[in-house]
C-alpha positions as CSV (number, residue, x, y, z in Angstrom):
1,X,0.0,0.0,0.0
2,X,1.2,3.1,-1.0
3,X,0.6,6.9,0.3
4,X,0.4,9.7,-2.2
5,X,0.3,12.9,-1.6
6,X,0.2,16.6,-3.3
7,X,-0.6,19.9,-2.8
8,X,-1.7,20.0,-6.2
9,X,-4.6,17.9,-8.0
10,X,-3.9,16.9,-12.0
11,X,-6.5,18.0,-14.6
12,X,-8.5,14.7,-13.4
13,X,-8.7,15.8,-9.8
14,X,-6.1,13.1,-8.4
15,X,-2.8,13.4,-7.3
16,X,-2.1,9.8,-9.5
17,X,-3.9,7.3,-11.2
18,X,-3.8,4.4,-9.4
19,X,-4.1,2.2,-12.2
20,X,-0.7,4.1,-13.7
21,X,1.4,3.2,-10.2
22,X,0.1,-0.3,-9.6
23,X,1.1,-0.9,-13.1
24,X,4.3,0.4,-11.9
25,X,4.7,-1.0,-8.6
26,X,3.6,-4.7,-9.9
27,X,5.4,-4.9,-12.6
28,X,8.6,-4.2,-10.6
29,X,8.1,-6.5,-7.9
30,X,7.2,-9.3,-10.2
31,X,10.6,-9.1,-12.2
32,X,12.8,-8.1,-9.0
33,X,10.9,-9.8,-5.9
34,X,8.5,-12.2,-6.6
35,X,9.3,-15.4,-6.0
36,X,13.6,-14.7,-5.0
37,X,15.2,-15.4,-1.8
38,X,16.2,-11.4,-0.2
39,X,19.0,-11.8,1.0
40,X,21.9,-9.0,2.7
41,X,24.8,-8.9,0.5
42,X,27.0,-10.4,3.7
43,X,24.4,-13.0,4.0
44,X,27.1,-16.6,4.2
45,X,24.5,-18.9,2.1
46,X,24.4,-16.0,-0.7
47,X,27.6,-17.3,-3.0
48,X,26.0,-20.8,-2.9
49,X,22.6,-19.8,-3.7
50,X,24.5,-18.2,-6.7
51,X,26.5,-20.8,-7.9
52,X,23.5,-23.3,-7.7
53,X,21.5,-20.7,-10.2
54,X,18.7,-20.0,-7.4
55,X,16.5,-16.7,-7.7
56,X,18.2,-14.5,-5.5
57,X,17.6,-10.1,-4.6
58,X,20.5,-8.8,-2.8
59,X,19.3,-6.1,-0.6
60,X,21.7,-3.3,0.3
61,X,20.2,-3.9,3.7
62,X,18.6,-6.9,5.8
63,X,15.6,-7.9,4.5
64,X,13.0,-7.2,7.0
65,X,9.6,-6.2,6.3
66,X,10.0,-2.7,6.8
67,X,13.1,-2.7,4.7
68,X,11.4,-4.1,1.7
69,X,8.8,-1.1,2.3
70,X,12.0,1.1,2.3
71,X,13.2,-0.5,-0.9
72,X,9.3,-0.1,-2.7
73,X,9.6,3.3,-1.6
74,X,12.8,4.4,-3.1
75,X,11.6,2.7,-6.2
76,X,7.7,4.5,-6.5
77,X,10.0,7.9,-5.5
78,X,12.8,7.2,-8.2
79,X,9.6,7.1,-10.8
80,X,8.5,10.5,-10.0
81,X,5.3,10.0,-7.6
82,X,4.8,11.9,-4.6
83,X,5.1,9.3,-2.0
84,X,5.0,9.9,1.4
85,X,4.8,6.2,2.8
86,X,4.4,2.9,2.1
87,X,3.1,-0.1,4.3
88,X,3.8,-3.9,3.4
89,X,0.9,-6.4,5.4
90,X,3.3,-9.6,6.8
91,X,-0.6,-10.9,8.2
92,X,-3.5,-10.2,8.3
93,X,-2.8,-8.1,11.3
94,X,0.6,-6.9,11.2
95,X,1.7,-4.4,8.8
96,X,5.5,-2.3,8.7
97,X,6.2,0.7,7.1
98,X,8.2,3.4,5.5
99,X,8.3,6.9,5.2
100,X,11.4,9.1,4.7
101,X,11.7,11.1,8.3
């Protein structure tokens, strides 16, 4: 889930079209995330994982839930939207999130 915001609306009366950053979003963590193992880059099983040809993401950071968040985040902000946070559900009850401070 993603938080948008803007002082300003577009010609529609949105900040975004929805559509236009799921698009966005989804297609990027289908070729980057989706079914690899995120690992740290100090991770010890990494250069095995790699030699055996396994679908790895190496994460300039540990890959906790809230990092990932950070990681979508700097991705939806390198595009150009106005994002001020996004949240990642682990559960049905637990969510962590990002926002730059």
């Amino acid at each position: 889930m993603s938080h948008l915001e803007s002082a300003q609306l577009d010609e529609s009366g949105m900040v975004c079209d929805f559509s236009e950053i799921g698009d966005y979003v989804k297609k990027w963590v289908n070729q980057n995330l989706d079914h690899n193992m995120l690992l740290h880059p100090d991770d010890p099983v990494l250069p095995l994982l790699q030699e055996a040809g396994e679908s790895v993401y190496v994460m300039p950071y540990n890959p906790t839930a809230e990092n990932i968040a950070r990681l979508i985040f700097d991705y939806v902000e390198a595009g150009g939207f106005p994002v001020v946070e996004v949240a990642l559900h682990e559960t049905d009850s637990a969510l962590a999130s990002y926002r730059k401070p």
